[in-house]
mmCIF entry with sequence, helices, sheets and N, C-alpha, C, O atoms, coordinates in Angstrom:
data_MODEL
# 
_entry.id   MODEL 
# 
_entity.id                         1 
_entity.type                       polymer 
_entity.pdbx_number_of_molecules   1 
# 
_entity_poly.entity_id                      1 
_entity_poly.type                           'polypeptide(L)' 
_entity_poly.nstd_linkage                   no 
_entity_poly.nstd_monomer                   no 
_entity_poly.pdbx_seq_one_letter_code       
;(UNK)(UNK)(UNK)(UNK)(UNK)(UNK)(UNK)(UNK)(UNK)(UNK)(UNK)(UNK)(UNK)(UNK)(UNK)(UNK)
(UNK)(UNK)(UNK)(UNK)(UNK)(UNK)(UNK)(UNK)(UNK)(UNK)(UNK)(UNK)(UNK)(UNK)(UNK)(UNK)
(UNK)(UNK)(UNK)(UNK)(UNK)(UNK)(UNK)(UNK)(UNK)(UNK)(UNK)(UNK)(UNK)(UNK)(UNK)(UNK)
(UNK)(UNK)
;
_entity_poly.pdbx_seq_one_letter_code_can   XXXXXXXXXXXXXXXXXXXXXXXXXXXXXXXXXXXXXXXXXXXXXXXXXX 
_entity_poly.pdbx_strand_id                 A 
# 
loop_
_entity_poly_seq.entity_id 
_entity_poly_seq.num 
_entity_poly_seq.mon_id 
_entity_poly_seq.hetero 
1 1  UNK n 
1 2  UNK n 
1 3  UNK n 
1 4  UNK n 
1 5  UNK n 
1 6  UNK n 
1 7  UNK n 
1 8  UNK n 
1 9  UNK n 
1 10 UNK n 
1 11 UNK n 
1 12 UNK n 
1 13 UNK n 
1 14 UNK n 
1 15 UNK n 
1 16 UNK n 
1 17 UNK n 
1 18 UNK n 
1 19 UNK n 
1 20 UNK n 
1 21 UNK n 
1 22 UNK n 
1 23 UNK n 
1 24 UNK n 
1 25 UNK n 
1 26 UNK n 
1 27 UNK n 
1 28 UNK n 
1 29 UNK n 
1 30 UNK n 
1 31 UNK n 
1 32 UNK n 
1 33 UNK n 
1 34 UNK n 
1 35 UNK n 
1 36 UNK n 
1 37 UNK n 
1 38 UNK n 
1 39 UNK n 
1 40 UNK n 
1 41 UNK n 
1 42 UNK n 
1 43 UNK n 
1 44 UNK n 
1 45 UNK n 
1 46 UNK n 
1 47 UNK n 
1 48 UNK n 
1 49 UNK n 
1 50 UNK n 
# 
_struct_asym.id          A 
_struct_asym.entity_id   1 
# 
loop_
_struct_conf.conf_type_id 
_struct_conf.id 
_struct_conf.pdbx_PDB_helix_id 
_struct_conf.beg_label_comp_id 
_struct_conf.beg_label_asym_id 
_struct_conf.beg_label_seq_id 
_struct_conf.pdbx_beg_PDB_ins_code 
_struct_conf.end_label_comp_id 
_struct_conf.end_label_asym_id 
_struct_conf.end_label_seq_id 
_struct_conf.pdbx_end_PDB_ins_code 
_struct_conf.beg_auth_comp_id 
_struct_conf.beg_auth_asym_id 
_struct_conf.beg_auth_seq_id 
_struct_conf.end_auth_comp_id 
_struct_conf.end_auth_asym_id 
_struct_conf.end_auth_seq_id 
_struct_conf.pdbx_PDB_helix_class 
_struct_conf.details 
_struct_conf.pdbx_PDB_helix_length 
HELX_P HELX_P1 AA1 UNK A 14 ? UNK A 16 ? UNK A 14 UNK A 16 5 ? 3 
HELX_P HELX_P2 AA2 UNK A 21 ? UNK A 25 ? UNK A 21 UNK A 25 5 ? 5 
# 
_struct_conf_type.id          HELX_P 
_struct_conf_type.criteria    ? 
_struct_conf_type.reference   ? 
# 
loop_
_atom_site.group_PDB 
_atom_site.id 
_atom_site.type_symbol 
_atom_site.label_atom_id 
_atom_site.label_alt_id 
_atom_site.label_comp_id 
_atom_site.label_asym_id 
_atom_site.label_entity_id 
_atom_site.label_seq_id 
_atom_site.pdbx_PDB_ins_code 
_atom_site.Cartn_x 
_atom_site.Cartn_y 
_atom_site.Cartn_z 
_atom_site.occupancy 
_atom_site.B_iso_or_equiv 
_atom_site.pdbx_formal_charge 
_atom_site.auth_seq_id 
_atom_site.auth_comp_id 
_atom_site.auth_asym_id 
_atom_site.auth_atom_id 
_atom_site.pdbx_PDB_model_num 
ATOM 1   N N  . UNK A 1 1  ? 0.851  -1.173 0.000   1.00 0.00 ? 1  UNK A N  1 
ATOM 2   C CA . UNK A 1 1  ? 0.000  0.000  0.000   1.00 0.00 ? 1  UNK A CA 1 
ATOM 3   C C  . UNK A 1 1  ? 0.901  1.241  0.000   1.00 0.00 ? 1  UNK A C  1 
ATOM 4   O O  . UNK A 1 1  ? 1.865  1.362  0.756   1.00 0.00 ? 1  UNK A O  1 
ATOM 5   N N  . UNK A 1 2  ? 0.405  2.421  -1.166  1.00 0.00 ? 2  UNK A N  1 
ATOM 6   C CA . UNK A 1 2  ? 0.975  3.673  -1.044  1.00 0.00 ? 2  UNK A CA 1 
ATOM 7   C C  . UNK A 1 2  ? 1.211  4.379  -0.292  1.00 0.00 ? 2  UNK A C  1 
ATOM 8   O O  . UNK A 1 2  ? 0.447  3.899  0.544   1.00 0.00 ? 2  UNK A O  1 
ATOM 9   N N  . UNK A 1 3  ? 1.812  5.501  0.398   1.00 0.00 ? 3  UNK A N  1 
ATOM 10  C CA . UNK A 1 3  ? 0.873  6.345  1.505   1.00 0.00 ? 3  UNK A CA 1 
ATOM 11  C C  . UNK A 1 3  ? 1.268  7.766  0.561   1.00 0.00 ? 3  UNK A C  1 
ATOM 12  O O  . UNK A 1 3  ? 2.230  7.645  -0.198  1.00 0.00 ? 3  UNK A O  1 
ATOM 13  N N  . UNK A 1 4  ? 0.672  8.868  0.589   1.00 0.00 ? 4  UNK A N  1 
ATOM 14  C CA . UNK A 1 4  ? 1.057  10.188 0.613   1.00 0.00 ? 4  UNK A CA 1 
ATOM 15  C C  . UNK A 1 4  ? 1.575  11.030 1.662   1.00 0.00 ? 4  UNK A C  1 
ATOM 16  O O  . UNK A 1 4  ? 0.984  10.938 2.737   1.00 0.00 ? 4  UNK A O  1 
ATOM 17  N N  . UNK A 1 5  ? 2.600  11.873 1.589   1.00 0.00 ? 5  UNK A N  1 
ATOM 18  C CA . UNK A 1 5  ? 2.819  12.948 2.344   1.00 0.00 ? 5  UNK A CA 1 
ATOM 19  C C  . UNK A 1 5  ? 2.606  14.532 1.690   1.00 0.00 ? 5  UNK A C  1 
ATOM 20  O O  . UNK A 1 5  ? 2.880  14.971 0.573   1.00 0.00 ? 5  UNK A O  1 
ATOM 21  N N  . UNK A 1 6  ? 2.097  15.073 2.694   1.00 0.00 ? 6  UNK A N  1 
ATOM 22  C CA . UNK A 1 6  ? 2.268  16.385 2.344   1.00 0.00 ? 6  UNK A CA 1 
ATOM 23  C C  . UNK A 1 6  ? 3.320  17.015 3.165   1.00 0.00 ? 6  UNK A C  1 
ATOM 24  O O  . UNK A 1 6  ? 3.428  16.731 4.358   1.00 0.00 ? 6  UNK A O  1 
ATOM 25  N N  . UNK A 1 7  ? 4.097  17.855 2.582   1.00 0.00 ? 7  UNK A N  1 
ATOM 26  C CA . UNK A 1 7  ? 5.427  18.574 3.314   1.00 0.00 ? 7  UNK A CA 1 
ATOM 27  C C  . UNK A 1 7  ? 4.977  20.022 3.192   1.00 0.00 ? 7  UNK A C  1 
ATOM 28  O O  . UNK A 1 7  ? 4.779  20.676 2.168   1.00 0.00 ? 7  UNK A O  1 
ATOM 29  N N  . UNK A 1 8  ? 4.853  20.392 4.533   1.00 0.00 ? 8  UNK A N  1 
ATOM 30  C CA . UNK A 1 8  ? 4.056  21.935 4.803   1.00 0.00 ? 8  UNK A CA 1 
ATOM 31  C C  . UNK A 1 8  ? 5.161  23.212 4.592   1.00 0.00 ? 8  UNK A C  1 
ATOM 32  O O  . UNK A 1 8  ? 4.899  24.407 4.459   1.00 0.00 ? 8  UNK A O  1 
ATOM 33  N N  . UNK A 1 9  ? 6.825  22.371 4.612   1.00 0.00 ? 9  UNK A N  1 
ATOM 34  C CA . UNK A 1 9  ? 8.141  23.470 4.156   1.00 0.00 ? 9  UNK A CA 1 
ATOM 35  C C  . UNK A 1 9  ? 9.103  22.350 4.237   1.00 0.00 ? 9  UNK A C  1 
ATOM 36  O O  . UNK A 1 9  ? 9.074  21.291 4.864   1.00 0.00 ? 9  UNK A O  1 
ATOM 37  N N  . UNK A 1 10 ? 10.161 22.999 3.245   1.00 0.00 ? 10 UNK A N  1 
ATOM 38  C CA . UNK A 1 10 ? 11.254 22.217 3.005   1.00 0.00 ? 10 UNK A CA 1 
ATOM 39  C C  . UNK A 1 10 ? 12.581 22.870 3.071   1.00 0.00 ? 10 UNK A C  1 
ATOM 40  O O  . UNK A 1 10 ? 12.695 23.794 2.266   1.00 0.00 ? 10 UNK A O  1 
ATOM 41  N N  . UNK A 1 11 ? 13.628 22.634 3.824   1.00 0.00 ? 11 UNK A N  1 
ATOM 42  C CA . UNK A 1 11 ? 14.858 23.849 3.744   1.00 0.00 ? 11 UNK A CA 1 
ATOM 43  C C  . UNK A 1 11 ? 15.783 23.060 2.535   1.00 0.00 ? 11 UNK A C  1 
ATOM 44  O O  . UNK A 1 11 ? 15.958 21.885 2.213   1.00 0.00 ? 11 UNK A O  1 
ATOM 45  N N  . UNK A 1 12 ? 16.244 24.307 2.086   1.00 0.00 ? 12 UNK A N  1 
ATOM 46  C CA . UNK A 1 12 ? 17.549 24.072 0.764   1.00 0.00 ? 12 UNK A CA 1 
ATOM 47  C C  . UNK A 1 12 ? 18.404 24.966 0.866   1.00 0.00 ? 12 UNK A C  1 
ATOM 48  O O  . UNK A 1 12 ? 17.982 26.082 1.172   1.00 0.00 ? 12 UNK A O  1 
ATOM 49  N N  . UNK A 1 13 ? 19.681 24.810 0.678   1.00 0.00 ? 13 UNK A N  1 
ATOM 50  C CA . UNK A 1 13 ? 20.372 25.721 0.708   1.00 0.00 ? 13 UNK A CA 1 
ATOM 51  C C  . UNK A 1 13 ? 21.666 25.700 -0.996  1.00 0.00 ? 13 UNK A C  1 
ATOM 52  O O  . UNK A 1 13 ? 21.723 24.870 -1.903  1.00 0.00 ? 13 UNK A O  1 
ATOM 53  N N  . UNK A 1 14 ? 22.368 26.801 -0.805  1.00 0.00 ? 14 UNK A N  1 
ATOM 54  C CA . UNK A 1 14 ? 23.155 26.415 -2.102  1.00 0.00 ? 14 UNK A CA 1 
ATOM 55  C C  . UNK A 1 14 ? 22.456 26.744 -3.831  1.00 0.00 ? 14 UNK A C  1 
ATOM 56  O O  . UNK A 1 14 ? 21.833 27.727 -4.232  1.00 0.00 ? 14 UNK A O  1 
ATOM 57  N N  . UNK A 1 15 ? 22.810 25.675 -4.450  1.00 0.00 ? 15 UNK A N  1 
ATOM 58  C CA . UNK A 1 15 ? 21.963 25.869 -5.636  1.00 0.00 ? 15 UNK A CA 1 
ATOM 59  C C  . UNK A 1 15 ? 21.210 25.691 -5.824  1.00 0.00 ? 15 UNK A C  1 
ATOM 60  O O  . UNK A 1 15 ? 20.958 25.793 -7.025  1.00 0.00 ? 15 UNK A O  1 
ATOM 61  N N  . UNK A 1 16 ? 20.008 25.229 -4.863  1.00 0.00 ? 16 UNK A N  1 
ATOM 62  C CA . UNK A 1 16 ? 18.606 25.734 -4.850  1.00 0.00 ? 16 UNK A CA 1 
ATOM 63  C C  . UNK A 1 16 ? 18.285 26.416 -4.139  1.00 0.00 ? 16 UNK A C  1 
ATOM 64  O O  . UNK A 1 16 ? 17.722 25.704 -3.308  1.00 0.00 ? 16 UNK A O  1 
ATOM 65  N N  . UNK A 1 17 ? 18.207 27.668 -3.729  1.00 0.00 ? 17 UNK A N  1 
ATOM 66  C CA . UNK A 1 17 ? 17.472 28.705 -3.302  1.00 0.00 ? 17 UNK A CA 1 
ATOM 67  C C  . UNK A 1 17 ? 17.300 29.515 -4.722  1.00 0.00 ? 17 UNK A C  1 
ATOM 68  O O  . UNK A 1 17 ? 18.026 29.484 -5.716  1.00 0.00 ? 17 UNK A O  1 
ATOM 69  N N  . UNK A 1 18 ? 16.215 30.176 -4.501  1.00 0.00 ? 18 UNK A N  1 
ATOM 70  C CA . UNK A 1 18 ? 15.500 31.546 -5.014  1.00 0.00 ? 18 UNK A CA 1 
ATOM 71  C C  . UNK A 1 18 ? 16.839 31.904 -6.069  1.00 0.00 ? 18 UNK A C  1 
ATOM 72  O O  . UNK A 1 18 ? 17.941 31.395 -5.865  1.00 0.00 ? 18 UNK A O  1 
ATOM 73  N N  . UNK A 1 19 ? 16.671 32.521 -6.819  1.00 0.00 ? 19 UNK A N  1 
ATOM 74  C CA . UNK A 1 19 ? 17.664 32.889 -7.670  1.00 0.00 ? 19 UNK A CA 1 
ATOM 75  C C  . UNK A 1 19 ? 18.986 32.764 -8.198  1.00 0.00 ? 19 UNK A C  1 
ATOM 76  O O  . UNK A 1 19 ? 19.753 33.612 -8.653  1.00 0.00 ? 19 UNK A O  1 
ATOM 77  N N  . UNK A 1 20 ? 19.157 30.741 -7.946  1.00 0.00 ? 20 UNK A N  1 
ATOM 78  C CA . UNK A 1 20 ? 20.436 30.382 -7.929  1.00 0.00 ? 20 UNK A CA 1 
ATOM 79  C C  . UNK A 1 20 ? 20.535 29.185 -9.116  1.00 0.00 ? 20 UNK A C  1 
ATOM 80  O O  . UNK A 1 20 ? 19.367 28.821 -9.253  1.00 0.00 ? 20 UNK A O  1 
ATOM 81  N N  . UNK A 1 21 ? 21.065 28.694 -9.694  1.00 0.00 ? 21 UNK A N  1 
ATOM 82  C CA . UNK A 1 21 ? 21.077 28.044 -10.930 1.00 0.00 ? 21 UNK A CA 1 
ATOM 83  C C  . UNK A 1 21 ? 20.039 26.568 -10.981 1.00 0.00 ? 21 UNK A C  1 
ATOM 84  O O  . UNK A 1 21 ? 19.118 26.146 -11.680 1.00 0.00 ? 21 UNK A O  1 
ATOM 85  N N  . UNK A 1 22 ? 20.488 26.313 -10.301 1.00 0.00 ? 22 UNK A N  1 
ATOM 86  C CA . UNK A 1 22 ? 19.532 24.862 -9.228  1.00 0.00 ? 22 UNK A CA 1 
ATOM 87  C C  . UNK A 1 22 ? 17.561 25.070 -9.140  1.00 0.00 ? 22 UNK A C  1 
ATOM 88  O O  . UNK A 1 22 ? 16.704 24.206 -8.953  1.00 0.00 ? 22 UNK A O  1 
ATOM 89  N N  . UNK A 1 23 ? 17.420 26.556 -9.363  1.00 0.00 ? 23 UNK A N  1 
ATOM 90  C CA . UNK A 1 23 ? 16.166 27.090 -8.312  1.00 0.00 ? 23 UNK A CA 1 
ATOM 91  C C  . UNK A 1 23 ? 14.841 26.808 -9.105  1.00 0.00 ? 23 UNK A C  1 
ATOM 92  O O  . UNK A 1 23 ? 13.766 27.030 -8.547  1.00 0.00 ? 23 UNK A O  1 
ATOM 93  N N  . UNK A 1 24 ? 14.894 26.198 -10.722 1.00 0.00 ? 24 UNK A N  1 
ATOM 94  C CA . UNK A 1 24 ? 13.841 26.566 -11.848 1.00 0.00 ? 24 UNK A CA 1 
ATOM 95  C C  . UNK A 1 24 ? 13.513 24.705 -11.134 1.00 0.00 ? 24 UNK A C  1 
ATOM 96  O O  . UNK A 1 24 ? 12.340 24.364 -11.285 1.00 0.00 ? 24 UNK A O  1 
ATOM 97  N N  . UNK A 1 25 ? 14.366 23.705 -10.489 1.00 0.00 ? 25 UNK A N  1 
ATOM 98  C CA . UNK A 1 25 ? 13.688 22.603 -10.309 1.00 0.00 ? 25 UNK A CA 1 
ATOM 99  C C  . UNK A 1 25 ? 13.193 22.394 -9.157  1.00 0.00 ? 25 UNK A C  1 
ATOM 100 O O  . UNK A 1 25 ? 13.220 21.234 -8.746  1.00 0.00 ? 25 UNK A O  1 
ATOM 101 N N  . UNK A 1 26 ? 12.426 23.764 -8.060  1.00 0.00 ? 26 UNK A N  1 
ATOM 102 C CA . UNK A 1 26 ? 12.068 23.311 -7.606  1.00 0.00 ? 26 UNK A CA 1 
ATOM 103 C C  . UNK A 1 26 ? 10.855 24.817 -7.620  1.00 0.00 ? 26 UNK A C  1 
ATOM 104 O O  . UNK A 1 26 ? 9.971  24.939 -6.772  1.00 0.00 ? 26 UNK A O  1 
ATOM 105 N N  . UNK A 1 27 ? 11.013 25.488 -8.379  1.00 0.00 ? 27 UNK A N  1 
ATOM 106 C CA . UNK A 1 27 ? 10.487 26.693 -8.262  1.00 0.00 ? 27 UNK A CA 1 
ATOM 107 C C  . UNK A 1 27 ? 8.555  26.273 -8.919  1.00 0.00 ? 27 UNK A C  1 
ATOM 108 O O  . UNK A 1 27 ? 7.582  26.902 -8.502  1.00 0.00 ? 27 UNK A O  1 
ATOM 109 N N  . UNK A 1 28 ? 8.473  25.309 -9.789  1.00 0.00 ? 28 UNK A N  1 
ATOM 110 C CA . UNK A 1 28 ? 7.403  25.125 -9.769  1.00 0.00 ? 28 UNK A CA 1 
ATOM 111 C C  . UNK A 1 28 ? 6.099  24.728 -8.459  1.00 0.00 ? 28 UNK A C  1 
ATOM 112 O O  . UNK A 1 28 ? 4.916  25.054 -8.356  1.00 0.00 ? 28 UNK A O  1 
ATOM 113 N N  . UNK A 1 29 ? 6.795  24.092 -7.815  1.00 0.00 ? 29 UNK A N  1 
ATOM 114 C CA . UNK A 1 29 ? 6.370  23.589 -6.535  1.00 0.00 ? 29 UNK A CA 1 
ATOM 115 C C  . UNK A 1 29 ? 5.946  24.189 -5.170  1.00 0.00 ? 29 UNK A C  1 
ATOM 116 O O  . UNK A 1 29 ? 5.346  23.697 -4.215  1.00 0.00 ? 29 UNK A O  1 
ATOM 117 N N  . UNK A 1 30 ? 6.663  25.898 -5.495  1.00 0.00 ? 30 UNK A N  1 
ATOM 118 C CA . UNK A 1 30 ? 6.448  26.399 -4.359  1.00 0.00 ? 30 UNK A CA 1 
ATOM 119 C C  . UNK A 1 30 ? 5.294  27.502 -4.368  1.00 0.00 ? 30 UNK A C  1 
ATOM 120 O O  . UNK A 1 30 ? 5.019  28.187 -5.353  1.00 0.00 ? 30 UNK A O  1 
ATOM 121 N N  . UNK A 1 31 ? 4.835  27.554 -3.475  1.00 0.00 ? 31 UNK A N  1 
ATOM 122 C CA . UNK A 1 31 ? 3.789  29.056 -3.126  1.00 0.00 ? 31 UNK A CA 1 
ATOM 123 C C  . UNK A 1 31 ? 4.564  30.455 -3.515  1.00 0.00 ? 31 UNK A C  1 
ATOM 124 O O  . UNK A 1 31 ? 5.391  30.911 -2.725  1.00 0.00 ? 31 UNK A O  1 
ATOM 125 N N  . UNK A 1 32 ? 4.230  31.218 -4.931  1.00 0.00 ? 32 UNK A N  1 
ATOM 126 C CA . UNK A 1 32 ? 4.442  32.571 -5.037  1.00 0.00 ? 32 UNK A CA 1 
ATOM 127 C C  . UNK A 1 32 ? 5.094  33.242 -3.993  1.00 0.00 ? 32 UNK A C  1 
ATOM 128 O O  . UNK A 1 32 ? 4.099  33.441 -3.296  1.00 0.00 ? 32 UNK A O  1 
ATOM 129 N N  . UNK A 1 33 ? 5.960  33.709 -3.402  1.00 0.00 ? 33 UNK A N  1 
ATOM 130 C CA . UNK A 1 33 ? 6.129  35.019 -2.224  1.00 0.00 ? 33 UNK A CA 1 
ATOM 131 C C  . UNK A 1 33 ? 6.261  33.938 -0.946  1.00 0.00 ? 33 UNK A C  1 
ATOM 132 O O  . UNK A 1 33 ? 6.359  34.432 0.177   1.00 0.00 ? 33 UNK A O  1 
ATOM 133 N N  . UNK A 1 34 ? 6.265  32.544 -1.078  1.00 0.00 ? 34 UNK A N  1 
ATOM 134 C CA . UNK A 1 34 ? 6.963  31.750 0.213   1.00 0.00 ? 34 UNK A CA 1 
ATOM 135 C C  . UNK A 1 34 ? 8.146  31.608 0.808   1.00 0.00 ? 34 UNK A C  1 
ATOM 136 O O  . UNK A 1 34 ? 8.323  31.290 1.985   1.00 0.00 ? 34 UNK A O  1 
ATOM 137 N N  . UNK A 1 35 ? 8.977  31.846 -0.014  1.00 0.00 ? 35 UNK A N  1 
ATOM 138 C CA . UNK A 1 35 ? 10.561 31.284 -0.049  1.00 0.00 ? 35 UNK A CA 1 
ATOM 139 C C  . UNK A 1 35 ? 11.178 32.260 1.110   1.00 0.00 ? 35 UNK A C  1 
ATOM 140 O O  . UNK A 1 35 ? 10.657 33.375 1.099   1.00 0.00 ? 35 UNK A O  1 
ATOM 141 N N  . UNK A 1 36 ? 12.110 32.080 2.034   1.00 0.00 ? 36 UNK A N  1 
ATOM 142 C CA . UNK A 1 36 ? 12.300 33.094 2.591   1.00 0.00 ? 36 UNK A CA 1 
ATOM 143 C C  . UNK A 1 36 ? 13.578 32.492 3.196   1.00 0.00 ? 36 UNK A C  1 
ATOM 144 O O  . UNK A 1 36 ? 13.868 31.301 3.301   1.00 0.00 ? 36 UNK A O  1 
ATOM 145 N N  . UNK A 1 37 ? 14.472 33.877 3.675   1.00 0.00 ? 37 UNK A N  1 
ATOM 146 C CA . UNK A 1 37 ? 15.784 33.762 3.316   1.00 0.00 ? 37 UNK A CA 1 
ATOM 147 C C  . UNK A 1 37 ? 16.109 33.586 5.118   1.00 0.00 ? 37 UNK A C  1 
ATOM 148 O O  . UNK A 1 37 ? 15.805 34.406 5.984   1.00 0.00 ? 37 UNK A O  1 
ATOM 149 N N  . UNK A 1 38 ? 16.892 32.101 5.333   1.00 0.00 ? 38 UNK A N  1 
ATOM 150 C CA . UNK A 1 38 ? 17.156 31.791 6.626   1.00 0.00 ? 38 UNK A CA 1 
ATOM 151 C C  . UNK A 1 38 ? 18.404 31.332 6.676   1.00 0.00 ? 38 UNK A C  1 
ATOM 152 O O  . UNK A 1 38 ? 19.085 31.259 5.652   1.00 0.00 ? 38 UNK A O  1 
ATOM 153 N N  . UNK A 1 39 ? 18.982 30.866 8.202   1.00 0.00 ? 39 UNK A N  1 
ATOM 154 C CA . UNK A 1 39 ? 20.070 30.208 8.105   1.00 0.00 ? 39 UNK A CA 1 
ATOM 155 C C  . UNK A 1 39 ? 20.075 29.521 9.511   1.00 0.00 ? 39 UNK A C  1 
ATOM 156 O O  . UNK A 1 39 ? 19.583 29.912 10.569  1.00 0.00 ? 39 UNK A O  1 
ATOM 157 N N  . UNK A 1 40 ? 20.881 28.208 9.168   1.00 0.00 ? 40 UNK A N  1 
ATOM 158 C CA . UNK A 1 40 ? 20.937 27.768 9.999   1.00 0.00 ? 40 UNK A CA 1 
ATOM 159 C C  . UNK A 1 40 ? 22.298 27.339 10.975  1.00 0.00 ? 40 UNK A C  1 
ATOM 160 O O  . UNK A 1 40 ? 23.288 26.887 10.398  1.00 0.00 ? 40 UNK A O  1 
ATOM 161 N N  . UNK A 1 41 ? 22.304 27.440 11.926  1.00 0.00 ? 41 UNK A N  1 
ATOM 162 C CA . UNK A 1 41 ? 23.072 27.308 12.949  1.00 0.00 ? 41 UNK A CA 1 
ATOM 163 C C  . UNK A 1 41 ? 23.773 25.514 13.146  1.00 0.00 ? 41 UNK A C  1 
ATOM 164 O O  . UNK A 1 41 ? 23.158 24.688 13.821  1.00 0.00 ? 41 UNK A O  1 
ATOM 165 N N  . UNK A 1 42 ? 24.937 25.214 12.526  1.00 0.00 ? 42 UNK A N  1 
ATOM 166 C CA . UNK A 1 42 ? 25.016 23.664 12.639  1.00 0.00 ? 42 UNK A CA 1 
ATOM 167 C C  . UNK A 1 42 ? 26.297 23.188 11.660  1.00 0.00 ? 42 UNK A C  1 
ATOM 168 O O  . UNK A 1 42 ? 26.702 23.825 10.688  1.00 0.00 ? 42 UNK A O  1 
ATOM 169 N N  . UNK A 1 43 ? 26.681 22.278 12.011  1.00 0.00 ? 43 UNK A N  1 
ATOM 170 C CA . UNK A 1 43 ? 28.457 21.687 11.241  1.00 0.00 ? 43 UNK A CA 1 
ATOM 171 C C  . UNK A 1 43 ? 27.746 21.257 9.584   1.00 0.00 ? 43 UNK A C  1 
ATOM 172 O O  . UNK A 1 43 ? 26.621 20.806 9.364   1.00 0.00 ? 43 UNK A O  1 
ATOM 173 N N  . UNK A 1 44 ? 28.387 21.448 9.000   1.00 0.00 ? 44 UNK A N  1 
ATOM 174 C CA . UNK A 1 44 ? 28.525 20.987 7.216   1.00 0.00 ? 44 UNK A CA 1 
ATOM 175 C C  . UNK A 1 44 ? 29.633 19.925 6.906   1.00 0.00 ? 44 UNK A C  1 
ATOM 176 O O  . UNK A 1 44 ? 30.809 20.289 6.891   1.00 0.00 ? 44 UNK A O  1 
ATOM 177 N N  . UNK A 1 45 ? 29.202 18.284 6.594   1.00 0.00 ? 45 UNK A N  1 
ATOM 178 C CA . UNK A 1 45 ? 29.960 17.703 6.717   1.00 0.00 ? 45 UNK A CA 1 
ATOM 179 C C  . UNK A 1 45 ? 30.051 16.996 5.383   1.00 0.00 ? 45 UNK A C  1 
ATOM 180 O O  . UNK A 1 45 ? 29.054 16.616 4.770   1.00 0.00 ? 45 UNK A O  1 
ATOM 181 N N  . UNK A 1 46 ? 31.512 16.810 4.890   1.00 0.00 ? 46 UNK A N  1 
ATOM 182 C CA . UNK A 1 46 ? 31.235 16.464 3.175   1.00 0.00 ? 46 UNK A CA 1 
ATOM 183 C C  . UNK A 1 46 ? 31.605 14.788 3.868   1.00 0.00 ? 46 UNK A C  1 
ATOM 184 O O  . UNK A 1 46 ? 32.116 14.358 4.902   1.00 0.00 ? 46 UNK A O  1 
ATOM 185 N N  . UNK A 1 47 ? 31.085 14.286 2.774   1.00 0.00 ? 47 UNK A N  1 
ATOM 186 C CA . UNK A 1 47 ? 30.617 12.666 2.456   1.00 0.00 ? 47 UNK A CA 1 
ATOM 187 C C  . UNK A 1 47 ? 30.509 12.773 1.017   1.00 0.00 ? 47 UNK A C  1 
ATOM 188 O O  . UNK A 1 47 ? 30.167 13.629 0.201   1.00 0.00 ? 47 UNK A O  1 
ATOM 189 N N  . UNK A 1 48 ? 31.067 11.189 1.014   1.00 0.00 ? 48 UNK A N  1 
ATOM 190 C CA . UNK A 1 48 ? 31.338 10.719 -0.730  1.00 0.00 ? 48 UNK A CA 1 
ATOM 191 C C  . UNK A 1 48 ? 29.774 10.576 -1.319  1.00 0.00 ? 48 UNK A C  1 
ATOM 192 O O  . UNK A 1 48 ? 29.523 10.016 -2.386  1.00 0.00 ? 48 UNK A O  1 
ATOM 193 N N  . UNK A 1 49 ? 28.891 11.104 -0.552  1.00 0.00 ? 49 UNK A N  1 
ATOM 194 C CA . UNK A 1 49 ? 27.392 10.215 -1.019  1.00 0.00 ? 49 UNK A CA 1 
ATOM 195 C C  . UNK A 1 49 ? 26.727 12.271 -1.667  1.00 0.00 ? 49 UNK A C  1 
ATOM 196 O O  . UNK A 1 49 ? 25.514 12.364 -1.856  1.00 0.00 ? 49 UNK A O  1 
ATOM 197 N N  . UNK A 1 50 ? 27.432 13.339 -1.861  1.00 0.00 ? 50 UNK A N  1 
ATOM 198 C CA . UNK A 1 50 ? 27.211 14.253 -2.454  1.00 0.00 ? 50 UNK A CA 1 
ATOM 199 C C  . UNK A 1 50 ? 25.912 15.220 -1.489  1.00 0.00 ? 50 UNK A C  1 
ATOM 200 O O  . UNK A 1 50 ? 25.484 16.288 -1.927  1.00 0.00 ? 50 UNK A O  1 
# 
């Protein structure tokens, strides 16, 4: 059996935010005037998995 989710917000950072090369694949999806510019507080850790 399927299930659905609905996701009420999603964080991205990098080449997908708002006006960044990345942003046209996810820009269909979002609410007009939603996007809003945050940051978060936390370590950035690179891994071979991208």
């Amino acid at each position: 059996m399927s299930q659905s989710v609905l996701m009420a917000s999603v964080f991205v950072y990098g080449t997908l935010k708002p006006g960044r090369s990345r942003w046209p694949a996810l820009e269909a999806f979002v609410v007009p005037g939603s996007a809003d510019e945050t940051t978060v507080r936390e370590r950035l850790w690179e891994t071979p998995y991208g």
